[in-house]
C-alpha positions in Angstrom: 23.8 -5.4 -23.2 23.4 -2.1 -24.6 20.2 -2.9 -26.6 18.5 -3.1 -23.3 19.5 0.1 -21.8 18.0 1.5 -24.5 14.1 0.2 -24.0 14.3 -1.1 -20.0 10.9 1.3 -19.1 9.5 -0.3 -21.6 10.5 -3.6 -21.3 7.1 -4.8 -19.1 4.9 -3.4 -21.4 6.8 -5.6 -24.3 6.4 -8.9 -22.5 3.1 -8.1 -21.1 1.8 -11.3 -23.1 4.3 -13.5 -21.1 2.2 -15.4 -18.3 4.9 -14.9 -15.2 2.6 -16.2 -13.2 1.8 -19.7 -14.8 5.6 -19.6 -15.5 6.5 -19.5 -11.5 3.7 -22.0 -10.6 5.9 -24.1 -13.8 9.4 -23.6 -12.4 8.2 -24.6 -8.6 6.3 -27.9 -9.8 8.7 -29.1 -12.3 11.8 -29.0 -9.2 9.6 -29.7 -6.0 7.0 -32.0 -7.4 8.2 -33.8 -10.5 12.6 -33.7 -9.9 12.1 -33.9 -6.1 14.2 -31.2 -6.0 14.3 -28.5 -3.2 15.3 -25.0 -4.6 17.2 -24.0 -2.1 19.0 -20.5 -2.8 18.1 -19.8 -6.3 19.2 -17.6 -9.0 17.5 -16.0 -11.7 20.1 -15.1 -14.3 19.3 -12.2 -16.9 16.3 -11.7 -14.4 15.8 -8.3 -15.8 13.3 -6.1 -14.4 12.6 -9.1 -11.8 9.2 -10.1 -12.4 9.6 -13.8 -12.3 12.4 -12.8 -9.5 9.5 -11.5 -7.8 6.8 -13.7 -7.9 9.3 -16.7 -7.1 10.1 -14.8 -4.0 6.4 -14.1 -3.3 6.1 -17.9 -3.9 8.4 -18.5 -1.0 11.3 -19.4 -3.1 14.9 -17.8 -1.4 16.5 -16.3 -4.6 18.3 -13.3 -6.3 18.7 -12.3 -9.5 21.7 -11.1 -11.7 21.2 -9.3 -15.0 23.7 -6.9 -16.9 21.6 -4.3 -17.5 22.0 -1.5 -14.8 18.0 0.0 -16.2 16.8 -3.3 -16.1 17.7 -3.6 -12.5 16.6 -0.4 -11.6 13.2 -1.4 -12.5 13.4 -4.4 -10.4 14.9 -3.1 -7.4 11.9 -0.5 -7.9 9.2 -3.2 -8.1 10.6 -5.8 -5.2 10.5 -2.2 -3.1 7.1 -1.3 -3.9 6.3 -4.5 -2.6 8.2 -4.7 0.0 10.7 -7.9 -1.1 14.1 -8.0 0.3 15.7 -9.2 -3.4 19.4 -8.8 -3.9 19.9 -7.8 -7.4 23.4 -8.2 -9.3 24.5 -6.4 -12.3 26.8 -8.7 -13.6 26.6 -10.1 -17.6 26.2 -14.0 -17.4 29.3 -14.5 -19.0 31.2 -13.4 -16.2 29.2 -14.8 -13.3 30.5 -13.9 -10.0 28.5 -15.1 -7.1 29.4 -14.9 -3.4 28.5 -18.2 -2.7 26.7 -21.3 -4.7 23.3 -21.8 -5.2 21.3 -24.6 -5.6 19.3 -23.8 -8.4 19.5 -21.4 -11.2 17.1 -20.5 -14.0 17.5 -18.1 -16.8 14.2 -17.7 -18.6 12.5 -15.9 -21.5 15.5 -17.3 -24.2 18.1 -15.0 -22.2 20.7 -17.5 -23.3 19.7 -16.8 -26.9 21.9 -13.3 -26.2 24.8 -15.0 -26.3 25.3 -15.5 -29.9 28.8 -16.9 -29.8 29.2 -20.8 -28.9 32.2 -19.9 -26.8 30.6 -17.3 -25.2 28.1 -20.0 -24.3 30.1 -22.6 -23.1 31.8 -20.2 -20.8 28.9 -19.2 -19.4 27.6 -22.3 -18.7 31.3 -23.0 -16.8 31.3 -19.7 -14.9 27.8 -20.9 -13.5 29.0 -24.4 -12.6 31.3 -22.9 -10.5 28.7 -21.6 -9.1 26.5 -24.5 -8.4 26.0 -27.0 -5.5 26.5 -30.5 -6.0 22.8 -31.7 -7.3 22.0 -27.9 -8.1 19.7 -27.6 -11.1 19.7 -24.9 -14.2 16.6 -25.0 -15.7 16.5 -22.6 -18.9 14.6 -22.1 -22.0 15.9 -21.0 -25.5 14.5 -20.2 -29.1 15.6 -22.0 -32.1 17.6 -20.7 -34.9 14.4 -21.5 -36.7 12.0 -19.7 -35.0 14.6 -16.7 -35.1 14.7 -17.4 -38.9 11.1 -17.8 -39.7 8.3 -17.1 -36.9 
């Protein structure tokens, strides 16, 4: 993802209009209180400088997160430090997912997804994960339309 490596110190000051916080308070309701669904080990996939990561963790959540970009994770390992969060971050690109173990829940927020531009790329990224994945795991994920990209 060399278009990141490029602008990862600025990357926070670029999403600074994205509400992490409402989005982690999201995440935790939607699993726990509406699906039931204990999070178990977690995953953030493309976390990149681990701000969601983070708050999740601060939230109680047990996760990690994986991103390809080696600045990106920099910047996260920096921040989890700084506040003194044990966080295992992975570089690894999510289309070859290699975990240690499976998780029980994966997100991949902020239309991360939307980086993979070819379907097959997609699909195999959605297969690396299920292996991946315990039995009744969830992947929640968000992505932009081709219309939005088009027109807003």
């Amino acid at each position: 993802m060399p278009s990141y490596q490029m602008f990862a110190d600025f990357y926070d000051s670029l999403t600074d209009n994205v509400q992490y916080g409402e989005r982690a308070d999201y995440i935790v309701n939607i699993l726990e209180k509406k699906h039931n669904h204990n999070l178990g080990l977690t995953l953030d996939l493309a976390c990149g400088t681990g701000t969601l990561t983070i708050l999740l963790k601060e939230k109680g959540v047990d996760i990690y997160g994986v991103d390809a970009s080696e600045e990106m994770l920099s910047i996260a390992c920096e921040k989890a430090y700084e506040k003194n969060l044990d966080i295992l971050f992975l570089r690894q690109s999510m289309e070859e997912l290699d975990l240690y173990g499976t998780v029980d829940t994966c997100i991949c927020t902020l239309d991360s997804l939307n980086h993979i531009v070819d379907e097959k790329s997609l699909e195999g990224a959605f297969e690396r994960l299920s292996v991946f994945m315990n039995k009744g795991g969830y992947f929640l994920f968000d992505l932009n339309t081709v219309y939005k990209h088009q027109r807003v």
